[in-house]
N, C-alpha and C positions, 0 to 999 in steps of 0.2 A: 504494500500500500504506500504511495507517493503524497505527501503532502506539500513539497515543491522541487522543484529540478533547478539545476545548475548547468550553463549552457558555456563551455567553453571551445572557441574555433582556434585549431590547431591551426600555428603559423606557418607556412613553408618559406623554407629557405630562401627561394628561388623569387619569390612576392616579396619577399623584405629586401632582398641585395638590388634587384632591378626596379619595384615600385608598381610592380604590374600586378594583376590580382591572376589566381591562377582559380580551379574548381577549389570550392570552400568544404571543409571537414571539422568538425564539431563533436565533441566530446558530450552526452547527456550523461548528468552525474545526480546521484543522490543526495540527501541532505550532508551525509556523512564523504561523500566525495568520491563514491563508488561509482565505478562507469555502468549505467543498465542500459543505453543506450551509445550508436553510434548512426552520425549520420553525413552523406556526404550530397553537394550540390553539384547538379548536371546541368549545365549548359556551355554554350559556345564561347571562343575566345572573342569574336566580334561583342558578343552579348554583355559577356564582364566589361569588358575595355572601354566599349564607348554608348554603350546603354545602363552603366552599371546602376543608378538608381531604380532604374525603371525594368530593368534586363528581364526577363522571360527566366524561368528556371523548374525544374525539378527537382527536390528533396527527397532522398531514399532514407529512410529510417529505418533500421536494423538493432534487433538485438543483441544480446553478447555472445549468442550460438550464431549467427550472422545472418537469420531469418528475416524478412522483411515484413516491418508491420505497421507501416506508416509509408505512404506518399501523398506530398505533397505538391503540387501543379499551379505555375503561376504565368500564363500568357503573358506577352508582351503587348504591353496596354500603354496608349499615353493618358499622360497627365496634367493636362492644360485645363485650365478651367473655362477652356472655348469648348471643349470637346466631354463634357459632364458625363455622357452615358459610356464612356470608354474609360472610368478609375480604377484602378488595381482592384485584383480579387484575387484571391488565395482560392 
């Protein structure tokens, strides 16, 4: 039973020396700081780089046996407030 989670995104090397973002990986931890969760983000280098606010993405969520039991799905939406019926949605 979870009464709150701890989200931490594992840095890569390679994003901190160059400045560029690479696919994002995150740690789901327990109160106690125990990993129950792992999750990583799937989209395109286009998408991070020069849509990264707005970027289109999938999240796979995995247990600690490496099963999947969570996805998450986010179109590439803008976000102008000309364009009102097109704002993010998870």
């Amino acid at each position: 039973q979870l009464d709150r989670i701890i989200i931490h995104q594992q840095v890569e090397l390679l994003e901190a020396i160059l400045g560029t973002e690479t696919s994002s990986k995150y740690e789901i931890k327990n109160h106690l700081g125990q990993r129950i969760y792992f999750a990583v983000e799937e989209n395109g280098c286009f998408d991070r780089n020069l849509c990264s606010p707005i970027r289109s993405f999938t999240i796979r969520i995995a247990d600690n046996t490496g099963r999947e039991v969570i996805t998450v799905n986010r179109p590439l939406r803008c976000n102008s407030c000309w364009f009102p019926c097109f704002l993010q949605e998870v």
